[in-house]
VMD Tcl script that draws the C-alpha trace (Angstrom):
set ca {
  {75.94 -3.42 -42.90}
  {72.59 -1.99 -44.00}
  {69.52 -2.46 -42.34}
  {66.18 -0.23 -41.77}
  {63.38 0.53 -38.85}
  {59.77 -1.31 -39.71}
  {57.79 -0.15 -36.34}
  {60.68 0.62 -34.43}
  {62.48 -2.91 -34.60}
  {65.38 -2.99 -36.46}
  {65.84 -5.39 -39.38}
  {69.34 -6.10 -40.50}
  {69.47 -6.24 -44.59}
  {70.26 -10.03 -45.70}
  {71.83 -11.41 -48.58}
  {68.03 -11.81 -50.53}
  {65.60 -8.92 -50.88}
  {62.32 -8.32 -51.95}
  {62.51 -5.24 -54.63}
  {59.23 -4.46 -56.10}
  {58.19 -7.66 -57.59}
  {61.46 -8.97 -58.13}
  {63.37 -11.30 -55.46}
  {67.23 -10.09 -55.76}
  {69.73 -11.91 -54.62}
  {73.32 -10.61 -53.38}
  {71.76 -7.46 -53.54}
  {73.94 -3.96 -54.54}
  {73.79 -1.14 -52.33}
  {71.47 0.54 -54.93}
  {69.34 -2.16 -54.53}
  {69.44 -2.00 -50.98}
  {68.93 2.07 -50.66}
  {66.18 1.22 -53.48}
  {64.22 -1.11 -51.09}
  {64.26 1.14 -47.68}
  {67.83 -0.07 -46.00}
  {70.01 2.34 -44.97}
  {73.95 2.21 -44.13}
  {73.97 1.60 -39.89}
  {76.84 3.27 -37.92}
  {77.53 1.77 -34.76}
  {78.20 4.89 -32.63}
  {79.21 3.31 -29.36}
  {81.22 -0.18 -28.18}
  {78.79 -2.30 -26.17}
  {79.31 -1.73 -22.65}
  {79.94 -4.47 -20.09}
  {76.65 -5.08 -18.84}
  {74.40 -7.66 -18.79}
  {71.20 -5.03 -19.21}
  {72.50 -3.23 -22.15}
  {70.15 -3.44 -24.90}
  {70.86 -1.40 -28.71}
  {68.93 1.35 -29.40}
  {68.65 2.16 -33.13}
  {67.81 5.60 -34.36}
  {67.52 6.69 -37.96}
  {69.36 10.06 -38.45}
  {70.94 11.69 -41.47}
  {70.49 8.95 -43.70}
  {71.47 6.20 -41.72}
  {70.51 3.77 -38.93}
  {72.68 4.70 -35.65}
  {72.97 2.35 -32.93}
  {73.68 3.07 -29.26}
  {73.01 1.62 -26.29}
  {70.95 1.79 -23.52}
  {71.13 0.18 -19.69}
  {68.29 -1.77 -19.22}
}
mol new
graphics top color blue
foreach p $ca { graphics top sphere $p radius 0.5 }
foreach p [lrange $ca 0 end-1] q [lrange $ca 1 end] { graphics top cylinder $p $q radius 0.2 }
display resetview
C-alpha cells in the first residue's frame, strides 16, 4: 500500500494518478514514489476500542501508522 500526507490527512494511493500532466493508470511504484506516495507500514494491530483513531507519521521514507485512543 502506498499513500502520502497532504496537510496532515492521509491519502491512500489508488489505482489512477495524476503524474505531471499525464493521468496513469495502474500506476508502478516508480510512478507512485515519482508523484509523492510513499510505502506505509502499519506498525501496530488496531486495538479493541471504539475511540481508536490511526495516526500516520512520515518517517524514514515511509508513511507509519499507529494508533491513538481517542
Amino acid at each position: 500500500m502506498y499513500g502520502k500526507l497532504i496537510n496532515g490527512k492521509f491519502v491512500s494511493a489508488t489505482s489512477r494518478i495524476i503524474l505531471g500532466n499525464r493521468q496513469i493508470i495502474n500506476p508502478t511504484e516508480a510512478d507512485l514514489l515519482a508523484a509523492g506516495y510513499l510505502p506505509v507500514e502499519f506498525a501496530t494491530t488496531m486495538p479493541v476500542s471504539d475511540t481508536a483513531q490511526p495516526v500516520y507519521t512520515e518517517q524514514n521514507g515511509k508513511i507509519v501508522q499507529t494508533w491513538s485512543e481517542g
